[in-house]
PQR file with spaces between the fields and no chain letter, atoms N, CA, C, O and H, PARSE charges and radii, in Angstrom:
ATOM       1  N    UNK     1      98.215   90.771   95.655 -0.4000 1.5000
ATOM       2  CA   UNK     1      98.522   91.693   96.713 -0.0000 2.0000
ATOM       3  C    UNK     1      98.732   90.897   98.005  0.5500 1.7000
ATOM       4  O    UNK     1      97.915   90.151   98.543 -0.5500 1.4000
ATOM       5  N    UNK     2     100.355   91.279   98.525 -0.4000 1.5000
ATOM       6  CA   UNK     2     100.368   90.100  100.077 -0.0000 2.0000
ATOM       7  C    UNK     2      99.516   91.352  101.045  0.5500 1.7000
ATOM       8  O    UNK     2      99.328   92.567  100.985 -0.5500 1.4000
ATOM       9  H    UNK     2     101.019   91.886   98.087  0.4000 1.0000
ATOM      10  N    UNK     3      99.276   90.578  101.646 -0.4000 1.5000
ATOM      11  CA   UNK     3      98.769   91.460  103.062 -0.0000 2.0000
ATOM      12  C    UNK     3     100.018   91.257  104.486  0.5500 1.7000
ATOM      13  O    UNK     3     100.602   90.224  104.815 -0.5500 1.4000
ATOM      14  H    UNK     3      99.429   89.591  101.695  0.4000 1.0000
ATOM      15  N    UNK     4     100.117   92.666  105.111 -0.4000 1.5000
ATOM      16  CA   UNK     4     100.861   92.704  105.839 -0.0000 2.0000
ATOM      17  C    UNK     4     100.332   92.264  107.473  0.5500 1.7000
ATOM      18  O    UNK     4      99.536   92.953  108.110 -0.5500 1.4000
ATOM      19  H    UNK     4      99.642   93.504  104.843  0.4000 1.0000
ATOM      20  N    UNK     5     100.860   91.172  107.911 -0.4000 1.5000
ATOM      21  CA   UNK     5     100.419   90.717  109.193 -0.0000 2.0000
ATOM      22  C    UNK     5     100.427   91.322  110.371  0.5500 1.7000
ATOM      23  O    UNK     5      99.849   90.848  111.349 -0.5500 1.4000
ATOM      24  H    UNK     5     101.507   90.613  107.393  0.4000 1.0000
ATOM      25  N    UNK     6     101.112   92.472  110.386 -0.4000 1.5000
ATOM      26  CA   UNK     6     101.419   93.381  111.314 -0.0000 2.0000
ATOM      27  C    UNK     6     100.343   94.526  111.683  0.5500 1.7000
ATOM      28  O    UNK     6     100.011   95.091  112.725 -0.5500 1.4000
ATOM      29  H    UNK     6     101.582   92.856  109.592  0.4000 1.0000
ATOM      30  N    UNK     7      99.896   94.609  110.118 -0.4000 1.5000
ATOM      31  CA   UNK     7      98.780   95.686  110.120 -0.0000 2.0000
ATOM      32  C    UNK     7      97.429   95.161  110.315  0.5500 1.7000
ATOM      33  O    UNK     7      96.534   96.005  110.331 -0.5500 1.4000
ATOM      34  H    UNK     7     100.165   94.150  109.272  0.4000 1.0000
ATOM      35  N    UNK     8      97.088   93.869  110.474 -0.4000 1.5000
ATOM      36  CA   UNK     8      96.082   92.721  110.943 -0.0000 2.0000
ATOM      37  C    UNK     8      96.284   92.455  111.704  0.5500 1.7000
ATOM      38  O    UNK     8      95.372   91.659  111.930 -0.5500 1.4000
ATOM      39  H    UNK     8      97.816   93.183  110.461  0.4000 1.0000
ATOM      40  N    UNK     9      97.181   92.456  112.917 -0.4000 1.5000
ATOM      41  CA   UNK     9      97.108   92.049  114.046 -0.0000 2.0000
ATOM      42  C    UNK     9      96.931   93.232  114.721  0.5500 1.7000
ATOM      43  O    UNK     9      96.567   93.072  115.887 -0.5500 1.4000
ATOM      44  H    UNK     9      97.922   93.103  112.733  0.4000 1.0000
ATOM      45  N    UNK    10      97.122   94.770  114.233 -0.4000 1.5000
ATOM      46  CA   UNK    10      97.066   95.436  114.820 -0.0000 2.0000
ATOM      47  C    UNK    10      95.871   96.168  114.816  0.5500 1.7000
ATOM      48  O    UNK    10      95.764   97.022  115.697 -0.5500 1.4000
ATOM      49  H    UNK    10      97.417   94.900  113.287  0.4000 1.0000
ATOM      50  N    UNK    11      94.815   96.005  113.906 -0.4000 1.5000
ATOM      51  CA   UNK    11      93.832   95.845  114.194 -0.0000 2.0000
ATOM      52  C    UNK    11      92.343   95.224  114.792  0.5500 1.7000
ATOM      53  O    UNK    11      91.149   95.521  114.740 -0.5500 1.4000
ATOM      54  H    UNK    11      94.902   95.312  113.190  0.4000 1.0000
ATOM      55  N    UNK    12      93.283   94.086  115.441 -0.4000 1.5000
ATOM      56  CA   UNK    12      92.174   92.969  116.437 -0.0000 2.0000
ATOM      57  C    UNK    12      92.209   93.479  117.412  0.5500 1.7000
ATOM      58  O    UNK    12      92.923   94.345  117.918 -0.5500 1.4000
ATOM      59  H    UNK    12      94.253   93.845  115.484  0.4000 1.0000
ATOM      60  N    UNK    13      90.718   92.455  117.940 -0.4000 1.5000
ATOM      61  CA   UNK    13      90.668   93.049  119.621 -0.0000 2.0000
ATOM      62  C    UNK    13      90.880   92.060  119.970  0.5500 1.7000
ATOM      63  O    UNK    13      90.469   91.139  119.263 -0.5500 1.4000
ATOM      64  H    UNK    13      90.138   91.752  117.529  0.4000 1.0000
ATOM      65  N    UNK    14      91.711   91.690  121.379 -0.4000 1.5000
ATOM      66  CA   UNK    14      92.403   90.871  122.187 -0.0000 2.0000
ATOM      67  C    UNK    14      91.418   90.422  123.035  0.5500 1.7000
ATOM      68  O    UNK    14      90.854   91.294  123.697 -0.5500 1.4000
ATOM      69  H    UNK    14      92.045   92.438  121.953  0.4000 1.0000
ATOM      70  N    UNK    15      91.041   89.189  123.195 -0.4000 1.5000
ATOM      71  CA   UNK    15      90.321   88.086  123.391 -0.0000 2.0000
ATOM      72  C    UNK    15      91.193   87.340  124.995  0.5500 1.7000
ATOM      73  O    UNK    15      92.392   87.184  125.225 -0.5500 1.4000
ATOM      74  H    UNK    15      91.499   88.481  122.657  0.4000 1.0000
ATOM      75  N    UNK    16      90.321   87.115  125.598 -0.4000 1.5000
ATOM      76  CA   UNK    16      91.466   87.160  126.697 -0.0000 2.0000
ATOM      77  C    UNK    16      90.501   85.617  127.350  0.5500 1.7000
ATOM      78  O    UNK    16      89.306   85.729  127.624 -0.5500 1.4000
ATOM      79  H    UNK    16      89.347   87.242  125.411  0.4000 1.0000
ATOM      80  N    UNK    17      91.340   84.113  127.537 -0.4000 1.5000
ATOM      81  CA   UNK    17      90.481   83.468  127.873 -0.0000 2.0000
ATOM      82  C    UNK    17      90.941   83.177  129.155  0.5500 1.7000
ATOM      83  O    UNK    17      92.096   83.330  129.553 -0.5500 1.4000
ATOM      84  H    UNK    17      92.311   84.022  127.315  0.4000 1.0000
ATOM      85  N    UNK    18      89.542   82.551  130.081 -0.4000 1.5000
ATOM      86  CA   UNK    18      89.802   82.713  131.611 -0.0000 2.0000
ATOM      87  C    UNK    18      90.938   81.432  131.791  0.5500 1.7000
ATOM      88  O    UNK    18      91.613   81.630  132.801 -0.5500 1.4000
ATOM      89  H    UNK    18      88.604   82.427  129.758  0.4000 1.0000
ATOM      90  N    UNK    19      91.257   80.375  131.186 -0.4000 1.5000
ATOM      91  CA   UNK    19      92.631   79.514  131.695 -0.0000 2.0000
ATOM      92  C    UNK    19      93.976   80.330  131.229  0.5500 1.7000
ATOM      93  O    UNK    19      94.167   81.372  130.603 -0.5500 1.4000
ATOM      94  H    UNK    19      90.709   80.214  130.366  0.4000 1.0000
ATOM      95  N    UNK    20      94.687   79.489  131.753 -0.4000 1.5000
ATOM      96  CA   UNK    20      96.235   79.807  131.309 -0.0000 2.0000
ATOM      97  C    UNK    20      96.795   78.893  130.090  0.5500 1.7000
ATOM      98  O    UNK    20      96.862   77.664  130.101 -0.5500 1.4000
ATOM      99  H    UNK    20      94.531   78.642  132.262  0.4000 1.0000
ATOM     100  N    UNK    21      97.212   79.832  128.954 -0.4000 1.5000
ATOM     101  CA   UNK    21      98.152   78.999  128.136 -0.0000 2.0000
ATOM     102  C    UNK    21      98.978   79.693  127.689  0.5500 1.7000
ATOM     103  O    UNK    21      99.146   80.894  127.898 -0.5500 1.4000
ATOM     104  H    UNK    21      97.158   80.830  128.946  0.4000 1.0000
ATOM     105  N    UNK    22      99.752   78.770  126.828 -0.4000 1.5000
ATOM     106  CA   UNK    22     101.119   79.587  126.564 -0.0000 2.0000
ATOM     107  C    UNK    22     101.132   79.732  125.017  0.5500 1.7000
ATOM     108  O    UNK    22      99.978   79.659  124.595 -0.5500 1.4000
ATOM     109  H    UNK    22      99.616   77.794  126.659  0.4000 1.0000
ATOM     110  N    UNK    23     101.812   79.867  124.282 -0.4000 1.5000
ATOM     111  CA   UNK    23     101.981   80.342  122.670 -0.0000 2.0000
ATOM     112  C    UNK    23     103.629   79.835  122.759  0.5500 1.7000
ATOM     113  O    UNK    23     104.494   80.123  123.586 -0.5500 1.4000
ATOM     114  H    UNK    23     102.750   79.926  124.625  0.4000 1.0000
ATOM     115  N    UNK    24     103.664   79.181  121.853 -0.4000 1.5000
ATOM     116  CA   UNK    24     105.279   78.410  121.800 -0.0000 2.0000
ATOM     117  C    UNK    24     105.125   78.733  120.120  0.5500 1.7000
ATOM     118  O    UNK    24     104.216   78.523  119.317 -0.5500 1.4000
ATOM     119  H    UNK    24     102.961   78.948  121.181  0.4000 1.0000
ATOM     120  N    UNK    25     106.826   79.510  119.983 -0.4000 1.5000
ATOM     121  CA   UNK    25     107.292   79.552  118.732 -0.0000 2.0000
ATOM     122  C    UNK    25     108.176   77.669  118.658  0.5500 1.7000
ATOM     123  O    UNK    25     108.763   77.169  119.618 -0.5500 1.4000
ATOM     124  H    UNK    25     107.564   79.681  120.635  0.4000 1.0000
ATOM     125  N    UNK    26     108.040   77.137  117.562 -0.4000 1.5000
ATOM     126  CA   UNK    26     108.852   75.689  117.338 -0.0000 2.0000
ATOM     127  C    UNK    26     109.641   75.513  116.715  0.5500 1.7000
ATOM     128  O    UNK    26     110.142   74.425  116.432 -0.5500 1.4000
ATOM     129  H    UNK    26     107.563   77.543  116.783  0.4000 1.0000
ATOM     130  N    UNK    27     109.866   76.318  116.440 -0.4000 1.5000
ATOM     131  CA   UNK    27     111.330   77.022  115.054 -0.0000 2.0000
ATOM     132  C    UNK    27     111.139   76.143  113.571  0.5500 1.7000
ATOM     133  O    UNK    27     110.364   76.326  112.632 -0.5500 1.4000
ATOM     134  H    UNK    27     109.459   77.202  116.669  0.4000 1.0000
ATOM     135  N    UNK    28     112.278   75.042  113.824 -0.4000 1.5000
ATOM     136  CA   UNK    28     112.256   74.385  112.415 -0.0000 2.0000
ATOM     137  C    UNK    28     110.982   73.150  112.197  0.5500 1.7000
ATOM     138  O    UNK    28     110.443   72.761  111.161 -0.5500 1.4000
ATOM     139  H    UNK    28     112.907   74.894  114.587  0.4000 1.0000
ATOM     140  N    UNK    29     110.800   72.792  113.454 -0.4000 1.5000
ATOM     141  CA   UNK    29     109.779   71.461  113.451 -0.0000 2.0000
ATOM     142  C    UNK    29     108.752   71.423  112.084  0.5500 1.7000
ATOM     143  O    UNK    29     108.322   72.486  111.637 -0.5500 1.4000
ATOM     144  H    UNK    29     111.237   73.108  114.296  0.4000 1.0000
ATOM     145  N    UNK    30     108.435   70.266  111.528 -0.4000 1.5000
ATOM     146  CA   UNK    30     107.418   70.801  111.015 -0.0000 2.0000
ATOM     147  C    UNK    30     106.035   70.409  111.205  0.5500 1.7000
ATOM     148  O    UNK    30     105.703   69.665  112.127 -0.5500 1.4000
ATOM     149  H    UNK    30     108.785   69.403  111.892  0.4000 1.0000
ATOM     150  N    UNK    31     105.327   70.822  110.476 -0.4000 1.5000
ATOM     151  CA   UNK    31     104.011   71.178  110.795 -0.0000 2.0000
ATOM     152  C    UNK    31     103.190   69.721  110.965  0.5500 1.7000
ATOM     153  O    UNK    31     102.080   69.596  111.482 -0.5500 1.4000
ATOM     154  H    UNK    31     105.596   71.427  109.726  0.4000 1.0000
ATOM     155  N    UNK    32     104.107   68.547  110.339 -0.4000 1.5000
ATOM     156  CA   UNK    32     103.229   67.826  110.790 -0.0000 2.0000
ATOM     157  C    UNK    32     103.516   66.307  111.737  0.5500 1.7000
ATOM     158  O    UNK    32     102.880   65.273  111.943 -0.5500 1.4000
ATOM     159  H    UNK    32     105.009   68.649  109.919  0.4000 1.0000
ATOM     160  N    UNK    33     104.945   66.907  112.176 -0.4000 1.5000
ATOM     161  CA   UNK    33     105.477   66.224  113.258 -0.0000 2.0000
ATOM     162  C    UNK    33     104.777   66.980  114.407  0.5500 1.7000
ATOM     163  O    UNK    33     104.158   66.341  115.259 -0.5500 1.4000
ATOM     164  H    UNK    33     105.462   67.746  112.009  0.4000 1.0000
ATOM     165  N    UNK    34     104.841   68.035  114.442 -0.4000 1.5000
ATOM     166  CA   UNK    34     104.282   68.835  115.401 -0.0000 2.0000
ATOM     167  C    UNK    34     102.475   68.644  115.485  0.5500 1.7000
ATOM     168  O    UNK    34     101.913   68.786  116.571 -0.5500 1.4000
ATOM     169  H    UNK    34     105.344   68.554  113.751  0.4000 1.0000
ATOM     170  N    UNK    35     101.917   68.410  114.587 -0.4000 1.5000
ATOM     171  CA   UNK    35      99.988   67.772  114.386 -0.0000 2.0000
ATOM     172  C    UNK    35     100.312   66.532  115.223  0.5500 1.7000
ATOM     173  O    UNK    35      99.393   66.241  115.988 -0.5500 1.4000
ATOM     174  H    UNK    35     102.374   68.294  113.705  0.4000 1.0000
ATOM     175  N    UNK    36     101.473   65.653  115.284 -0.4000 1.5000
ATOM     176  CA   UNK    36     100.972   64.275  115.954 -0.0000 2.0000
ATOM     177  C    UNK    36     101.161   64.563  117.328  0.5500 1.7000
ATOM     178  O    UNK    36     100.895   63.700  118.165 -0.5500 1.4000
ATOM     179  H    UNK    36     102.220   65.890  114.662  0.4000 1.0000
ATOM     180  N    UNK    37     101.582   65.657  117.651 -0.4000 1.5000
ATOM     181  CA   UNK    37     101.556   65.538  119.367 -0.0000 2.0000
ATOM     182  C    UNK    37      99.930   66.430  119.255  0.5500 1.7000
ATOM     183  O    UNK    37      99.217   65.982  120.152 -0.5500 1.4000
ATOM     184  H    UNK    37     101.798   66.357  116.971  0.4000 1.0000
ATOM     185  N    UNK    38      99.527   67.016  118.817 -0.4000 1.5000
ATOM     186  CA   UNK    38      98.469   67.606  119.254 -0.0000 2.0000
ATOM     187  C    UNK    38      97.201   66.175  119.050  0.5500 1.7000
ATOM     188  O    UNK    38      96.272   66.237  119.855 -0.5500 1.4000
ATOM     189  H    UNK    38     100.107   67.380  118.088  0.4000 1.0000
ATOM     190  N    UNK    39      97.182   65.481  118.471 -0.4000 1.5000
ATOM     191  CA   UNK    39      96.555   63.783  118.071 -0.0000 2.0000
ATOM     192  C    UNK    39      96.303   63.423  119.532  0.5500 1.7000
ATOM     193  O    UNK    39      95.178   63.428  120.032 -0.5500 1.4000
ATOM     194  H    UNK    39      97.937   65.430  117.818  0.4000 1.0000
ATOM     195  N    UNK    40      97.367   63.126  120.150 -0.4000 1.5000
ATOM     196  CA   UNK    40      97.469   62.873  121.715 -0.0000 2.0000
ATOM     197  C    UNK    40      97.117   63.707  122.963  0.5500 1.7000
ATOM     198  O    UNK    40      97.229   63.502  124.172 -0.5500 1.4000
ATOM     199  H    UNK    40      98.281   63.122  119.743  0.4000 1.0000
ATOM     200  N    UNK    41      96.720   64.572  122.327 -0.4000 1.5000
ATOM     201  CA   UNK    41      96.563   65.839  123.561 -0.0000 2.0000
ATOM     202  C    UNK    41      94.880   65.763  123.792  0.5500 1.7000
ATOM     203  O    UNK    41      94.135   65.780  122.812 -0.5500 1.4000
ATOM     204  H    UNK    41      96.629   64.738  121.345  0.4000 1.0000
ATOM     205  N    UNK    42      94.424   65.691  124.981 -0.4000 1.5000
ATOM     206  CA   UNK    42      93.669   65.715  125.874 -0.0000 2.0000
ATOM     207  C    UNK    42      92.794   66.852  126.686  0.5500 1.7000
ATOM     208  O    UNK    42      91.798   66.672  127.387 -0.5500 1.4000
ATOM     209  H    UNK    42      95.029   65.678  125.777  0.4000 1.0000
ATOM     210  N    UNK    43      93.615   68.319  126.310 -0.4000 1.5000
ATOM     211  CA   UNK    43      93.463   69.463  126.582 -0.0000 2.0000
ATOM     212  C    UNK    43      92.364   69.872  126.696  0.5500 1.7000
ATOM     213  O    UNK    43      91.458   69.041  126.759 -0.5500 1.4000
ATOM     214  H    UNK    43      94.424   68.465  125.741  0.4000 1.0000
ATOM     215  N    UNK    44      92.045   71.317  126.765 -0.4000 1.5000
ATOM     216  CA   UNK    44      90.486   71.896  126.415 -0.0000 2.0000
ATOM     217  C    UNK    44      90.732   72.876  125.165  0.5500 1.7000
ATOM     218  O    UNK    44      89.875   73.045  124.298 -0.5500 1.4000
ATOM     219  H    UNK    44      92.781   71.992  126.714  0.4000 1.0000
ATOM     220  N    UNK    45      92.344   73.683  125.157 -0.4000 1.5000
ATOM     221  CA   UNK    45      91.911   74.109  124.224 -0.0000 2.0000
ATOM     222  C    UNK    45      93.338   73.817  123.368  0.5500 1.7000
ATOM     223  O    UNK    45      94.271   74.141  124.103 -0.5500 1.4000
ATOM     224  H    UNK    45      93.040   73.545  125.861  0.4000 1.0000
ATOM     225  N    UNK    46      93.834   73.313  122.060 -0.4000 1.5000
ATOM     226  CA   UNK    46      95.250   73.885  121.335 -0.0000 2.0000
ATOM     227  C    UNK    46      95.136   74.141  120.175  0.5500 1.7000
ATOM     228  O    UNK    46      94.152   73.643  119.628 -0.5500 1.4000
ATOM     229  H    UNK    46      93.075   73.050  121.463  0.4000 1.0000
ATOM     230  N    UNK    47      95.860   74.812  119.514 -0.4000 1.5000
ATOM     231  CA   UNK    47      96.046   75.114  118.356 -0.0000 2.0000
ATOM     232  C    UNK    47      96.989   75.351  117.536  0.5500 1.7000
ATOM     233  O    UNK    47      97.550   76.416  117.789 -0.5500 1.4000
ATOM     234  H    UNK    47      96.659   75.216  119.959  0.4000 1.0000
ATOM     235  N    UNK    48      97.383   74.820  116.689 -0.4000 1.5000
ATOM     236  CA   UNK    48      98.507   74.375  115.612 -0.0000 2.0000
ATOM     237  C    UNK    48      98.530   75.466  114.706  0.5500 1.7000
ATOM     238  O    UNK    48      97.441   75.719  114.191 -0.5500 1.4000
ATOM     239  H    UNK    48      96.927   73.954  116.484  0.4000 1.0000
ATOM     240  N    UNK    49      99.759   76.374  114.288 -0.4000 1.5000
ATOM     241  CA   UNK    49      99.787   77.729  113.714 -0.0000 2.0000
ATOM     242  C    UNK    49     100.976   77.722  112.603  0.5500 1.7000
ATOM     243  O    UNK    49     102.180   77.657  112.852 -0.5500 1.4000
ATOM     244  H    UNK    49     100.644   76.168  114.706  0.4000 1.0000
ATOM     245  N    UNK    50     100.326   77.809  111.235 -0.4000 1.5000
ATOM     246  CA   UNK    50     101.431   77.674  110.514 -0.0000 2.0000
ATOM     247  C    UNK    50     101.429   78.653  109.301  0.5500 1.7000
ATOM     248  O    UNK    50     100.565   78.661  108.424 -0.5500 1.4000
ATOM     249  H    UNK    50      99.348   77.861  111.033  0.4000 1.0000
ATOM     250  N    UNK    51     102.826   79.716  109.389 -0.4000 1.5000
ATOM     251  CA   UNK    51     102.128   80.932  108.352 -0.0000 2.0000
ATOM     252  C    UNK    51     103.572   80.819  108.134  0.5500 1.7000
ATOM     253  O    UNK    51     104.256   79.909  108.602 -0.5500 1.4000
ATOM     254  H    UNK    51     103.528   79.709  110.101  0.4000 1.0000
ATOM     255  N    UNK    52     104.176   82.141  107.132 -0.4000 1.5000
ATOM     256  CA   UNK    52     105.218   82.665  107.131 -0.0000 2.0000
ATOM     257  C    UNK    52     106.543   82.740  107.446  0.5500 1.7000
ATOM     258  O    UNK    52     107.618   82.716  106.845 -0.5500 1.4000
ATOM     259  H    UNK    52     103.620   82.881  106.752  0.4000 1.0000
ATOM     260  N    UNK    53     106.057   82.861  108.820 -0.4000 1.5000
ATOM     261  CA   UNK    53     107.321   82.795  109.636 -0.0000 2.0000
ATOM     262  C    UNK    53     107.684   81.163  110.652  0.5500 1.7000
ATOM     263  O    UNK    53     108.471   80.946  111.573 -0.5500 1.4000
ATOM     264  H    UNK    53     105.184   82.881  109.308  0.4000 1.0000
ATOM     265  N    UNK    54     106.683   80.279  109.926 -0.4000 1.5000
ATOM     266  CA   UNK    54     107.174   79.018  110.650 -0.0000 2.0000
ATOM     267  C    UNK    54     105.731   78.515  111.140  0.5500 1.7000
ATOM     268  O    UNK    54     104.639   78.609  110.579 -0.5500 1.4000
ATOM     269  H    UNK    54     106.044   80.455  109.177  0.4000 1.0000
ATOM     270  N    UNK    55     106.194   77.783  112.739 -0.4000 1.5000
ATOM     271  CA   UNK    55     104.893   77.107  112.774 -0.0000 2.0000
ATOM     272  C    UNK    55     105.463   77.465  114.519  0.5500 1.7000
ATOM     273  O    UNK    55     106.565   77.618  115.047 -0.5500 1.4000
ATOM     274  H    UNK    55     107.081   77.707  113.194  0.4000 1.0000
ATOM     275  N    UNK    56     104.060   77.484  114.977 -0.4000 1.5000
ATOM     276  CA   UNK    56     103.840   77.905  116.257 -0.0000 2.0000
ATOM     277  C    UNK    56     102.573   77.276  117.031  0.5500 1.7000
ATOM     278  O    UNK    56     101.449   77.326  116.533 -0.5500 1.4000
ATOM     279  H    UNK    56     103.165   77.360  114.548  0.4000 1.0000
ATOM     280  N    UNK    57     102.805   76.740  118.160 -0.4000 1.5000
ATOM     281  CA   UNK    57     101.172   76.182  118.977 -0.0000 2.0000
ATOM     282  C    UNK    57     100.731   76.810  120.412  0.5500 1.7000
ATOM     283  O    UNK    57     101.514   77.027  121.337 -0.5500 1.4000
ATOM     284  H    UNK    57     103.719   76.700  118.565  0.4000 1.0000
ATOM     285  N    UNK    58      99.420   77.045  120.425 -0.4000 1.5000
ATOM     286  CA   UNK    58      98.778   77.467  121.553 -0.0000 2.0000
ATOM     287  C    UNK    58      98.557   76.277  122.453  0.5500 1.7000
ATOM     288  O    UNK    58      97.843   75.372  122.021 -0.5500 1.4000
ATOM     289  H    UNK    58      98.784   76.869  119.673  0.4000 1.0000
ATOM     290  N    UNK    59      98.951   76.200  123.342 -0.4000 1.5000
ATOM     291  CA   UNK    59      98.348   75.036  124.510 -0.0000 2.0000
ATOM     292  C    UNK    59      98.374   75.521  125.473  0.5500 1.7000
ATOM     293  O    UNK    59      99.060   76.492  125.793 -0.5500 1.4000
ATOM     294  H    UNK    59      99.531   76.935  123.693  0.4000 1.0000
ATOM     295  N    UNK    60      97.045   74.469  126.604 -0.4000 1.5000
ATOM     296  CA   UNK    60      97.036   74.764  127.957 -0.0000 2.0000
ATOM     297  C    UNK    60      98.242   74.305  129.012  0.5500 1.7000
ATOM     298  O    UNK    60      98.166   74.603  130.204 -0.5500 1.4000
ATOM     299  H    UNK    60      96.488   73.680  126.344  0.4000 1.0000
């Protein structure tokens, strides 16, 4: 049974953190050309996102 992501996201509660970041879709990149820049990153918070529809990262 797939589970529908739409109907899981639409049941979370939205988490709201006090900095600013952004959410970047990366289209074709992949997932682990895109891990070596996060290797180098210095940040407080990022996160590397890879489902379905591609791969996507949270940074400050």
């Amino acid at each position: 049974m797939s589970i529908d992501p739409i109907a899981v996201w639409a049941n979370m509660k939205l988490k709201i953190w006090p900095e600013r970041y952004w959410m970047l879709e990366l289209g074709d990149v992949s997932a682990a050309d895109a891990a070596s820049v996060f290797v180098e990153c210095d940040g407080r918070y990022s996160c590397l996102i890879r489902d379905q529809a591609g791969v996507s990262a949270i940074v400050e």
